[in-house]
N, C-alpha and C positions, 0 to 999 in steps of 0.2 A: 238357598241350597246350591244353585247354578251357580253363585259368583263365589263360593268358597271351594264349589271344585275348581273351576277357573282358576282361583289366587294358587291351588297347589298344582297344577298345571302347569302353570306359569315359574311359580318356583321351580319347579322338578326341572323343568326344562332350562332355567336358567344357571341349576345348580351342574346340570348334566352338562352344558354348554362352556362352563365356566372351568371343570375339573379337564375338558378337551383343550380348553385355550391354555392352559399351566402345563398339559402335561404332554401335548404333544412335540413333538421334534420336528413337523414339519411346518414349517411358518405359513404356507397356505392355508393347511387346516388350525393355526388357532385363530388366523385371521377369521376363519368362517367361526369358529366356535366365539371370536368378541364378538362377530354382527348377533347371533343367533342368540348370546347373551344380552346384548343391547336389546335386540327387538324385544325379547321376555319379559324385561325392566321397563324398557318402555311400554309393555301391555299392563306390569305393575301397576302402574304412575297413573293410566288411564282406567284402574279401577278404584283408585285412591283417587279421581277424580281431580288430579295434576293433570291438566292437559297440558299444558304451557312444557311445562319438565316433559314429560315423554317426549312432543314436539323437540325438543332442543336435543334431547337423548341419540334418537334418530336420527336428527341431523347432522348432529355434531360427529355422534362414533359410527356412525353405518355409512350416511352419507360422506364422511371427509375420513376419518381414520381407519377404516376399514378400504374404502377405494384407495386412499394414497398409498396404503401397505400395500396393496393389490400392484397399484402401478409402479409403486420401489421395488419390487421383488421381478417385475416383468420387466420393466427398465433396464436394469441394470446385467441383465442377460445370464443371471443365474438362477432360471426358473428350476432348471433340475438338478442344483444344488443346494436348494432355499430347504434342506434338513438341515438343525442344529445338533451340533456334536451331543452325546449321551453327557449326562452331569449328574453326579449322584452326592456332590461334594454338600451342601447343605439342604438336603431331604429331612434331618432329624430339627435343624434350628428352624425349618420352615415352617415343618408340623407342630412342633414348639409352640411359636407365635400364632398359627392357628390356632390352636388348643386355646391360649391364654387369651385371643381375641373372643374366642367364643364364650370362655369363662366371664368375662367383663359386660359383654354383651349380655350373657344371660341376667348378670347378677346386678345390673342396673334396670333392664324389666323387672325383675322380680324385687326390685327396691321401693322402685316408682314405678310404679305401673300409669299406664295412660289412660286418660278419663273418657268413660265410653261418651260423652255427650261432648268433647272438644271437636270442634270443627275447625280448618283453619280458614284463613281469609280467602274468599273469594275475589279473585282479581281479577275480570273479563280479559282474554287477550286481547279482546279489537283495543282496550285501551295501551296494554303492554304494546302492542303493533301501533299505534298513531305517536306516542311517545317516542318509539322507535323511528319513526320515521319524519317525527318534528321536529322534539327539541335533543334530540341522539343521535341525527343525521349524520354526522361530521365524525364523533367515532366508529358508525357503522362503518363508513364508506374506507376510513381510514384501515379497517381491519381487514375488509375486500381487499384493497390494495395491497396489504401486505401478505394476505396469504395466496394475493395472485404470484407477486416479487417471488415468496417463498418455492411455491410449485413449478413456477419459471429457472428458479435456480436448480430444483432438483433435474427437471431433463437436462438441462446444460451441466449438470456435475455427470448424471445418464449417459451422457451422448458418449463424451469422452474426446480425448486429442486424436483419435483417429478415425473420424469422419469431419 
């Protein structure tokens, strides 16, 4: 009974998180509402017992895409201009495609439903982690470096020709 309140907890909160990161006009606060949707899906992932996913969820969007929007918007010295102009131009095609996403989605659960006894493959991550750090060494390192390149370029586009 705790973890099905938990699962709607977590949905609530990610769907609450989700409707602020769309619908705000201030790029800080939807920044806050993807981390706070990420953490959510990442608590998902960790009761569907995906740990490996949650881990890379977090990482990926709280740790790198929510701090990098953080430091683009602080960089670049329009912290109190980082509101987006009001947009009302595709509200009805938006809500459209939702609608029709969620018709799709319902109507393949309710086609095929999923078999309460499938489990999926358990994969330890010390083994996904030694892989990683054997025989994948060389594209890790390679993607560090580029997203070092990468963040090195944005202060330098940041800084600007006059300092």
């Amino acid at each position: 009974m705790a973890t099905i309140i938990g699962f709607y907890l977590l949905a609530l909160l990610a769907i609450g998180a989700g409707i602020l990161l769309v619908s705000s006009r201030n790029l800080l606060h939807a920044l806050l509402g993807l981390a706070v949707a990420s953490l959510a899906v990442a608590g998902l992932m960790l009761g569907l017992r995906a740990e490996f996913l949650a881990l890379v969820l977090v990482l990926i969007y709280v740790g790198a895409v929510v701090v990098l929007g953080v430091f683009a918007v602080m960089l670049t010295g329009h912290f109190e201009k980082a509101v987006l102009p009001p947009s009302n131009e595709l509200k009805i095609l938006g809500g459209g495609t939702a609608l029709a996403l969620l018709v799709l989605i319902t109507g393949v659960i309710l086609i095929q439903p999923l078999a309460p006894d499938a489990v999926p493959a358990q994969v330890p991550i010390q083994k996904l982690g030694a892989l990683l750090m054997t025989d994948y060494v060389l594209p890790f390192e390679l993607v560090s470096v580029l997203l070092l390149a990468a963040l090195v370029g944005a202060i330098v586009i940041a800084r600007g020709k006059e300092d």
